[in-house]
Residue frames as a rotation matrix with the C-alpha (Angstrom) as fourth column:
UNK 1
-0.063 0.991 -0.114 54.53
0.142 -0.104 -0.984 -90.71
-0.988 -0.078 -0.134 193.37
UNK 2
-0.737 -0.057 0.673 53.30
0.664 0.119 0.738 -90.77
-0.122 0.991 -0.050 189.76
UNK 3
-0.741 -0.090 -0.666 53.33
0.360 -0.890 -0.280 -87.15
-0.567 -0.447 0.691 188.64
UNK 4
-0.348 0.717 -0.604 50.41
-0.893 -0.450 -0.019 -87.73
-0.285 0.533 0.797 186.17
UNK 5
0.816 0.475 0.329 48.20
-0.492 0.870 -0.038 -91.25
-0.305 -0.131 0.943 185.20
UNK 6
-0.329 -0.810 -0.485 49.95
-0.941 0.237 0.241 -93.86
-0.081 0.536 -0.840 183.70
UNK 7
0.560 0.827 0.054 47.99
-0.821 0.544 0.173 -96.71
0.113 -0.141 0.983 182.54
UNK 8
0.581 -0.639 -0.504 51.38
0.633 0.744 -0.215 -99.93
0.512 -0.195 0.836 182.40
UNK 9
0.775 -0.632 -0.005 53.67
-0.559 -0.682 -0.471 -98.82
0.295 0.368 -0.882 184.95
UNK 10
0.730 -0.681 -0.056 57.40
0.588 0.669 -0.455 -99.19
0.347 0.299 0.889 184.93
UNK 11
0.924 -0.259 -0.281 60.36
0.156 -0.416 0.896 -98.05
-0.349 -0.872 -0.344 186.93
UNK 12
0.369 -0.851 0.375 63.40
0.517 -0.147 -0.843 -96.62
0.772 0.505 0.386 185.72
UNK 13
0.242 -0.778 0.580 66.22
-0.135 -0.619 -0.774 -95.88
0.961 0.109 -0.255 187.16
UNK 14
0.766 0.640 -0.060 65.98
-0.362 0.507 0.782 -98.36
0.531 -0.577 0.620 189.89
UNK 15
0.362 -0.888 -0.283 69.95
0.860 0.435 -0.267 -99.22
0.360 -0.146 0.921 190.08
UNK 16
-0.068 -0.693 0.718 70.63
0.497 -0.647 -0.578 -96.09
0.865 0.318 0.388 190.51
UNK 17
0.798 0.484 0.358 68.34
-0.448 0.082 0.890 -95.76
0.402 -0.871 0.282 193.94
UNK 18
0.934 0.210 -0.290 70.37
0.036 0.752 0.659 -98.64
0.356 -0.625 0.694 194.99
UNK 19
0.335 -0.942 0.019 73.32
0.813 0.278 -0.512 -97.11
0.477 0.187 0.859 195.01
UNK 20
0.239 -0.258 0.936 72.95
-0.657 -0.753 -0.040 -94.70
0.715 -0.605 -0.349 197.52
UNK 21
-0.354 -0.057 -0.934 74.05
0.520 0.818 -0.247 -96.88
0.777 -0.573 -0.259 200.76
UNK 22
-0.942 0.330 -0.067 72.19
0.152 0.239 -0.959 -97.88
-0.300 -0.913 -0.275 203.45
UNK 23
-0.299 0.944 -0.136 68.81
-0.836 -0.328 -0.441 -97.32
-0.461 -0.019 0.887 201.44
UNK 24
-0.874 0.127 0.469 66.22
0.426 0.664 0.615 -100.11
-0.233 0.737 -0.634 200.00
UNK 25
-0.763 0.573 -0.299 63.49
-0.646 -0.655 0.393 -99.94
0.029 0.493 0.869 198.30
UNK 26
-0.502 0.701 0.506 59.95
0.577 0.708 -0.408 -101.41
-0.644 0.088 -0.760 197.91
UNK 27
-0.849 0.334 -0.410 58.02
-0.445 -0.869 0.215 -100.94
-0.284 0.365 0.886 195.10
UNK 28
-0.137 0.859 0.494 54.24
-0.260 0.450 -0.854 -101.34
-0.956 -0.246 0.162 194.67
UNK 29
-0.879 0.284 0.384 52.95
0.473 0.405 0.782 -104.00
0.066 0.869 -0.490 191.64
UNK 30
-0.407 0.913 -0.016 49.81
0.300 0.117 -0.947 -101.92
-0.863 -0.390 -0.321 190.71
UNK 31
-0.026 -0.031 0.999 48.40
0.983 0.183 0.031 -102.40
-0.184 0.983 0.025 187.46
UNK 32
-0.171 -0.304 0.937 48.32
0.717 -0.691 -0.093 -98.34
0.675 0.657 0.336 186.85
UNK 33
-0.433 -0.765 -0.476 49.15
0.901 -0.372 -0.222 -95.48
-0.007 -0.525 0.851 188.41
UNK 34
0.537 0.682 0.496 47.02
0.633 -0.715 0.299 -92.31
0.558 0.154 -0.815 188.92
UNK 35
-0.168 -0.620 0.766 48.42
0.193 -0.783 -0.592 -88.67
0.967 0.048 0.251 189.41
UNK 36
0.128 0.220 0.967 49.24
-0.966 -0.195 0.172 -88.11
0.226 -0.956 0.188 193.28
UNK 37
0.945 0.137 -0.296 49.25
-0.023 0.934 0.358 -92.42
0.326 -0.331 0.886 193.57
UNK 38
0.050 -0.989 0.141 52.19
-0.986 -0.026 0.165 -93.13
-0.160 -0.148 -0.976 195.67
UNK 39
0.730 0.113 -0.674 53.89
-0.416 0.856 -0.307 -96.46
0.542 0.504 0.672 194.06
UNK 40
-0.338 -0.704 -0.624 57.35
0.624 0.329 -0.709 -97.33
0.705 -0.629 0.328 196.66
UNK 41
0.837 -0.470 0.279 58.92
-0.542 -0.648 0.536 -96.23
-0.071 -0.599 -0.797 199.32
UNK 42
0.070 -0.997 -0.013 62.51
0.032 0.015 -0.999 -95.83
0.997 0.069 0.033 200.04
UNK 43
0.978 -0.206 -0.037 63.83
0.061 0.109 0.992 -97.15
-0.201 -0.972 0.119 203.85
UNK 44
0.617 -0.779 0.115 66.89
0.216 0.027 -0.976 -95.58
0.757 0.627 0.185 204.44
UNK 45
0.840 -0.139 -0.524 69.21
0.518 -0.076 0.852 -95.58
-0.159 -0.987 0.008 207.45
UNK 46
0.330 -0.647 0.688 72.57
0.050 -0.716 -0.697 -93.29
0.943 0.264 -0.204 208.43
UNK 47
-0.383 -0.528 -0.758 74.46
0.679 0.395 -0.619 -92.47
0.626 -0.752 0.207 211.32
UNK 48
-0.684 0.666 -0.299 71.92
-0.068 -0.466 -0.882 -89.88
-0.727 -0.583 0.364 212.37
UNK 49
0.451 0.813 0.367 68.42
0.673 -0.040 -0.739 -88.97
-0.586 0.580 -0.565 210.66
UNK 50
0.561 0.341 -0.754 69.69
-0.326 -0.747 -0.580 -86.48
-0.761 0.571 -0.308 208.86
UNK 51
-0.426 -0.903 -0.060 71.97
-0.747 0.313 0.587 -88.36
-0.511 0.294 -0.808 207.14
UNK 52
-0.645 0.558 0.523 69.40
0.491 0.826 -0.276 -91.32
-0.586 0.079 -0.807 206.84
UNK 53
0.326 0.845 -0.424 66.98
0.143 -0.487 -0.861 -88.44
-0.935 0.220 -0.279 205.30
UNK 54
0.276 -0.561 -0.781 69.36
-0.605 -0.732 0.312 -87.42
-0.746 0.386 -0.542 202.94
UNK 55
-0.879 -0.477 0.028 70.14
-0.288 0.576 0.765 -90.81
-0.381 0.664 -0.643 201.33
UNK 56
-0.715 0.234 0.659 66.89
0.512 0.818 0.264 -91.11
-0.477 0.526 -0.705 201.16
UNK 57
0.451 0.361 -0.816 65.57
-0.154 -0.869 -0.470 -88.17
-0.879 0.338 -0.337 199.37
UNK 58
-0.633 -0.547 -0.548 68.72
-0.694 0.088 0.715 -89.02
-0.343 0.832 -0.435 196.52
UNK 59
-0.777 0.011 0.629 67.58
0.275 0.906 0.323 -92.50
-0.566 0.424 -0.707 196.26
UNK 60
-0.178 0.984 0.018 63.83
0.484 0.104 -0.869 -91.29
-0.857 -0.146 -0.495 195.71
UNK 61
0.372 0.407 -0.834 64.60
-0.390 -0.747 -0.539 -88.82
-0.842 0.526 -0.119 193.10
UNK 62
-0.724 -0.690 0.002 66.47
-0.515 0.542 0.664 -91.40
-0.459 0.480 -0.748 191.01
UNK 63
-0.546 0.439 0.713 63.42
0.746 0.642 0.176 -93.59
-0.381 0.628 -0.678 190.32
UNK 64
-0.532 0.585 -0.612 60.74
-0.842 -0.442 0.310 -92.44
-0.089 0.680 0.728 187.33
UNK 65
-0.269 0.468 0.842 57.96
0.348 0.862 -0.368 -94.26
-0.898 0.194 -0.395 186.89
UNK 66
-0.745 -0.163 -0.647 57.42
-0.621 -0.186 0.762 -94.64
-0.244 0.969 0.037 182.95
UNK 67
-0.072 0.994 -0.088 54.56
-0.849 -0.107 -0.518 -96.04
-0.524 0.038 0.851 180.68
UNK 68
-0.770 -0.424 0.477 55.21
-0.147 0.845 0.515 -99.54
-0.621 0.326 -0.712 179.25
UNK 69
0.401 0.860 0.315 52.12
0.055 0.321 -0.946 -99.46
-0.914 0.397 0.081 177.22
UNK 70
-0.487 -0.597 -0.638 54.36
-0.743 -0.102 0.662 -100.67
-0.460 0.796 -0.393 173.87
């Protein structure tokens, strides 16, 4: 979720998500981002849920969404 507006965003830290295994991502193209907007989600599987919860909680806190307005 984008923790405050953000009028170009941009995702960072997107490789680093993907390297939790068993998790993917989807993230939404939407030209800008308002505080509370949720922009992905993160589908993540495991040999139980809690496991599956866990990878995906890491992955999630890995991305930032950032302001490309250069």
């Amino acid at each position: 979720m984008a923790d405050e507006p953000v009028e170009r965003p941009t995702f960072e830290g997107v490789d680093d998500a993907l390297a939790v295994p068993g998790t993917r991502l989807r993230l939404f193209d939407r030209p800008e981002a308002h505080a509370g907007c949720r922009m992905g989600i993160v589908v993540a599987t495991g040999d139980d849920v809690e496991t599956a919860r866990e990878r995906g909680e890491t992955a999630a806190e890995r991305v930032r969404i950032a302001d490309d307005a250069s």
